[in-house]
N, C-alpha and C positions, 0 to 999 in steps of 0.2 A: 041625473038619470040620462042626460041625454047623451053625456061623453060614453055611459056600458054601453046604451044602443050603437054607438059608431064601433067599439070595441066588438060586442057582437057581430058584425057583419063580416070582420075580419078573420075571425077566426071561427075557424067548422071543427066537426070530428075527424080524427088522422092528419090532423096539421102537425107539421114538428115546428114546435116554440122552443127558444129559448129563456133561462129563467133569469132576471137583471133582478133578485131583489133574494134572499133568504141563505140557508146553508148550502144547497144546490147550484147558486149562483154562477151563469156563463154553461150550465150545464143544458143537454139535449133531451127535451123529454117532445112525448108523443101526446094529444089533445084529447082524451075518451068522451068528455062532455061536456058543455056548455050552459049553465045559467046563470047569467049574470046575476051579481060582479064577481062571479067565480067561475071555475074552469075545473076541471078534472084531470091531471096529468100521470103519465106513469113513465120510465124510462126503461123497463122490462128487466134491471139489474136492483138499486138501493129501493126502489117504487116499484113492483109487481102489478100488474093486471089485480090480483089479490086484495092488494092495496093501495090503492091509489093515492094521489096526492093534491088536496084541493086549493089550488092558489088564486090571490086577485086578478083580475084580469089587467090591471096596469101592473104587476110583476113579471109577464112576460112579456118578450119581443115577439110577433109574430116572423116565421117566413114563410119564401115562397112553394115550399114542398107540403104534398098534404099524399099523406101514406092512403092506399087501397085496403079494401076493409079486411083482406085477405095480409098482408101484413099485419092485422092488430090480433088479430087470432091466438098468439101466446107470446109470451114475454122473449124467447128467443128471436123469431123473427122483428120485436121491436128493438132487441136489442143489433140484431145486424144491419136492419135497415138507419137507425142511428149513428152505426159504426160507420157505414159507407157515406154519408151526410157527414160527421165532423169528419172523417176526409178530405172530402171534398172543401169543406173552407178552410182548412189549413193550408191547402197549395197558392 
């Protein structure tokens, strides 16, 4: 119990994670919800707002960006906001 509580603190809603563990894996998805030891993800392309995608919360890496709630609005904006984020860490 007490390793989801540190895992919780880390991660909010509009955090983009990354996913270290399933078919997804190395892939960018967007954070919708949080309750431990799970999480809600969606990538706004293979995972929709529509349907989400619920993984452990030791499957994802957190990082340091965390989307405005105006970016999670529909699936295209999560999916641009995504695009311009694996951009950016491929350089």
């Amino acid at each position: 119990m007490k390793k989801e509580n540190a895992y919780k603190s880390l991660v909010v809603r509009g955090q983009v994670v990354k996913s270290i563990a399933g078919h997804d894996r190395d892939d960018f998805q967007v954070v919708l919800e949080v309750s431990p030891p799970y999480v809600t993800v969606c990538d706004g392309k293979r995972r929709s707002l529509s349907k989400p995608k619920r993984k452990k919360l030791l499957h994802i890496a957190a990082t340091k960006t965390v989307l405005d709630e105006e970016n999670l609005q529909n699936d295209r904006r999560i999916r641009t906001a995504l695009r311009e984020l694996g951009g950016e860490e491929e350089s």
